[in-house]
C-alpha positions, 0 to 999 in steps of 0.5 A, a space after each residue: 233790597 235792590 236787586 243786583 247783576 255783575 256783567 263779567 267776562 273771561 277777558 278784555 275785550 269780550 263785550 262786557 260794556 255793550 252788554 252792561 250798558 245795554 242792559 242798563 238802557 234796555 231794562 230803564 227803558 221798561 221803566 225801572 230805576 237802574 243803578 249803574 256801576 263800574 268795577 275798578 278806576 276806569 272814568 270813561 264806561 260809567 259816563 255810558 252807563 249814566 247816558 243809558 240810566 239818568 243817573 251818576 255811573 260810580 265806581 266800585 273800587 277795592 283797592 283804592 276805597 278798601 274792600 270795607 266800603 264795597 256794599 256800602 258805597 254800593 248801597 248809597 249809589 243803588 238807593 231807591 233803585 230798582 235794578 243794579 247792573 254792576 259792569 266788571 272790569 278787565 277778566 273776571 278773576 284779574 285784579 290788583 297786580 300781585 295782590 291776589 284777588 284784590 280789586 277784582 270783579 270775582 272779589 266785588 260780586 262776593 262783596 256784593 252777593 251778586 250773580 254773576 253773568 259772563 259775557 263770552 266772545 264766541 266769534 272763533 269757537 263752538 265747542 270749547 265754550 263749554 270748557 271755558 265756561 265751565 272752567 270759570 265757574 268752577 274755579 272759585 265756588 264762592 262766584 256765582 255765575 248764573 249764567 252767559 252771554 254769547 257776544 259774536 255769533 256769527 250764524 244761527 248754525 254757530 248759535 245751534 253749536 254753543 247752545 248745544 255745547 253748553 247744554 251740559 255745563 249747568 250755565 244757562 243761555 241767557 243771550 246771544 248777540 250777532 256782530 253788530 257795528 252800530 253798537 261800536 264805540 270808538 277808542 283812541 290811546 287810553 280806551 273809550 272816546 269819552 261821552 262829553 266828546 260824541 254826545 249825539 253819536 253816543 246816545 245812538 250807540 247807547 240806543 243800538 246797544 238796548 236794542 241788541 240786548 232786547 233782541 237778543 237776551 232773556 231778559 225776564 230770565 236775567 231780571 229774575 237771576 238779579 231779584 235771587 241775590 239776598 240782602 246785603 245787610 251793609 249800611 249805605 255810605 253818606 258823605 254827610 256822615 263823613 263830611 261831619 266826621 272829618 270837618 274842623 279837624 287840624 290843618 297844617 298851614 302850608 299856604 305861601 305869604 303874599 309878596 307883600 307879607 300879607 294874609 293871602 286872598 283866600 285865606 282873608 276873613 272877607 273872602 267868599 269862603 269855600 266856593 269850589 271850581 270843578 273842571 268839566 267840559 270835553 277836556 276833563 271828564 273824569 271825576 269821581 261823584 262821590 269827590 263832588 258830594 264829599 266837597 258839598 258835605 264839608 260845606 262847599 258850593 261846588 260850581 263846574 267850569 269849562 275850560 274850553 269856553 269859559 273865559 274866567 273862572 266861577 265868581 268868588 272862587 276859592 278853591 280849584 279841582 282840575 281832574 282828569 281827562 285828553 288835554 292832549 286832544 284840545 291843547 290848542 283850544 285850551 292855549 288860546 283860552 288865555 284869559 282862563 290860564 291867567 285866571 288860573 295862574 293868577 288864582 295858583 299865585 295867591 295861594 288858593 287850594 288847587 288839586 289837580 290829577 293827571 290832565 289837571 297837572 298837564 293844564 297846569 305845566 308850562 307847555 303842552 306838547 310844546 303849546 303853552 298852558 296855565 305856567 303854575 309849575 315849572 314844567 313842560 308835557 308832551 305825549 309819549 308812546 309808552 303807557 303807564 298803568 296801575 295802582 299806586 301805594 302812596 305816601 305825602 312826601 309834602 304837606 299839602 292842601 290834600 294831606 300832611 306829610 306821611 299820609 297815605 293814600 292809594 291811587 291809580 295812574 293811566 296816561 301816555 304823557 311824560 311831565 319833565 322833571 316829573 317832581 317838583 323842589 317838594 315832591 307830591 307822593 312817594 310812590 312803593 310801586 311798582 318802583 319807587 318814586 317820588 313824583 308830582 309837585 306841591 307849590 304853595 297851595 297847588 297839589 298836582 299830581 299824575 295820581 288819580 284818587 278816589 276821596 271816598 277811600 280817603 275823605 279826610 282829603 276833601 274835608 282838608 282842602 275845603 278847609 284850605 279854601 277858608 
């Protein structure tokens, strides 16, 4: 049984991911294996969490993965580990748009039979923090909220006057933490400045946070609230279990014929099968780590790649995955990488399988914001001023190397850029929400899409596109 914590709060901006990445760092430096994990889509915390843990940051998302796999997705990213410190998302009880409590923290610390602690901005009031406190902990008698944190306290008379305050709400003090700029992370357009962009910086911020959290919280206390969850009685997710269970299902050709009529290269019998290219590097940093281990498990040798250095893609390639990340801030350096876009037009032109979310369907557009790209789809990005955000119910509009028409999936969508058209001639995904849609581009073997996946919710994709890639 590894024992487990949720770090939730009232609501955004409340400290949630200095205290949970503290706490991670904090308790791994006394020697613990900690698990680290995320509520809800978000890419950019869980690479602070594996900077504070050494080990893969996994997201726990119920409406993409469906609530069935909470605690075993859980379970496998927790084996052999000591602590779990599961970082909430948004506030405590917000979830899903019009779905209730779906996707929220409260719904996965219920999942998960874990603790609950909330971290409180304290910094402009005393005595109310008692009435907000009490109010989240008795709202839904299912979360147990074991106990809080105060973030921004001003003064040790500010300290005096919460603590007294919350003397009698029944919710122990387990840390107050003072403003402190040295565990401040940067944000840009869509949040966090990503780990793989301030890799020094990032590491001294993670350290200031362990050391704000040793300082200042309990941890005794909290480490021993964690060991109270009971057991979870879930069987822990495998991809090997899962790989074996999709592979060698039906596949639908939809690999285009060569110019000449002949088989396409990656489709030949004497081409180095399933060997996988994942984009990495600063510009693409966000991935799931369970596509990863879904992709190896169908029997893929998964190589990473950076775009931003590599000038030809990995030898043998057979299948691209280009997920999300900022293009929009290394358009120029990922332009002049033209042998790298010739590569990977070249490798689009044969029909090899090519799955790109959101930064992978810009990088493959014609034009970035007017500074060429790859040229695979007949379409051009620039940024935007309006931010498009939230979950996706979507249906295959085309066969694909990811699905076959009719298929549903469902998705997120985070991004301030506009691709024009917004559809290809065959459309990726009929989207129901929150208006309907049809959007991204399925061309021969490519699949571009805005729409983030999570493939442990659907692994019958991964399964599909390394079959593709024979």
């Amino acid at each position: 049984m590894v024992a487990r914590l949720v770090i939730a709060a009232p609501s955004s901006g409340a400290g949630k991911t200095t205290v949970a990445t503290g706490l991670m760092a904090a308790f791994a430096g006394r020697g613990l294996a900690v698990s680290p994990h995320k509520v809800g889509p978000d890419y950019i915390d869980p690479g602070y969490h594996a900077l504070a843990t050494g080990r893969p940051g996994r997201n726990l998302d119920a409406y993409m993965c469906g609530t069935g796999l909470i605690a075993p997705l859980f379970e496998h990213g927790a084996r052999g580990c000591d602590l779990a410190v599961v970082e909430g998302v948004m506030g405590l009880y917000d979830g899903a748009a019009d779905q209730g409590e779906l996707a929220s923290t409260a719904q996965v610390s219920k999942l998960l039979k874990a603790p609950v602690v909330l971290v409180v901005d304290a910094s402009s009031q005393s005595r109310s923090v008692a009435a907000l406190v009490h109010g989240f902990a008795s709202w839904d008698p299912e979360v147990r909220i074991g106990g809080v944190i105060l973030n921004k306290v001003a003064t040790d008379r500010h300290e005096h006057l919460l603590r007294e305050a919350l003397g009698e709400s029944g919710v122990p003090v387990l840390g107050v933490l003072r403003r402190a700029p040295a565990v401040a992370t940067p944000s840009r357009h869509l949040g966090l400045v990503p780990v793989a962009e301030r890799q020094a910086a990032a590491v001294a911020a993670v350290a200031a946070q362990a050391e704000q959290v040793r300082a200042g919280c309990d941890l005794e206390a909290l480490l021993a609230l964690a060991r109270s969850a009971p057991e979870l009685h879930a069987e822990a997710w495998s991809p090997e279990v899962v790989g074996r269970l999709h592979a060698g299902g039906p596949v639908v050709p939809t690999l285009p014929q060569t110019p000449s009529g002949g088989t396409p290269t990656a489709l030949r019998d004497d081409c180095p099968p399933r060997r996988v290219a994942v984009a990495g590097g600063a510009a693409f940093t966000f991935s799931y780590a369970e596509h990863t281990e879904l992709l190896r498990a169908a029997g893929a040798e998964v190589v990473t790649f950076d775009p931003l250095r590599d000038e030809a893609l990995p030898e043998g390639t057979s299948g691209l995955v280009i997920g999300g990340g900022f293009p929009e801030m290394y358009g120029a350096e990922l332009s002049a990488n033209e042998p790298l876009r010739k590569a990977v037009a070249a490798l689009a032109a044969s029909g090899a399988p090519i799955a790109a979310e959101c930064a992978g369907l810009l990088y493959l557009a014609r034009s970035l914001d007017g500074t060429p790209m790859c040229g695979v789809l007949d379409a051009d990005a620039r940024m935007s001023e309006r931010l498009t955000l939230g979950y996706r119910d979507a249906v295959a509009v085309s066969d694909s190397v990811l699905a076959p028409a009719g298929a549903r999936m469902r998705g997120h969508e985070f991004h301030r850029t506009v691709i024009e058209p917004g559809a290809g001639p065959l459309a990726a995904w009929g989207l129901r929400q929150p208006e309907r849609r049809v959007e991204g581009f399925v061309q021969g073997g490519v699949h571009a899409s805005y729409v983030h996946t999570h493939w442990a919710g659907s692994p019958e994709a991964a399964a599909r596109f390394v079959e593709h890639c024979r």
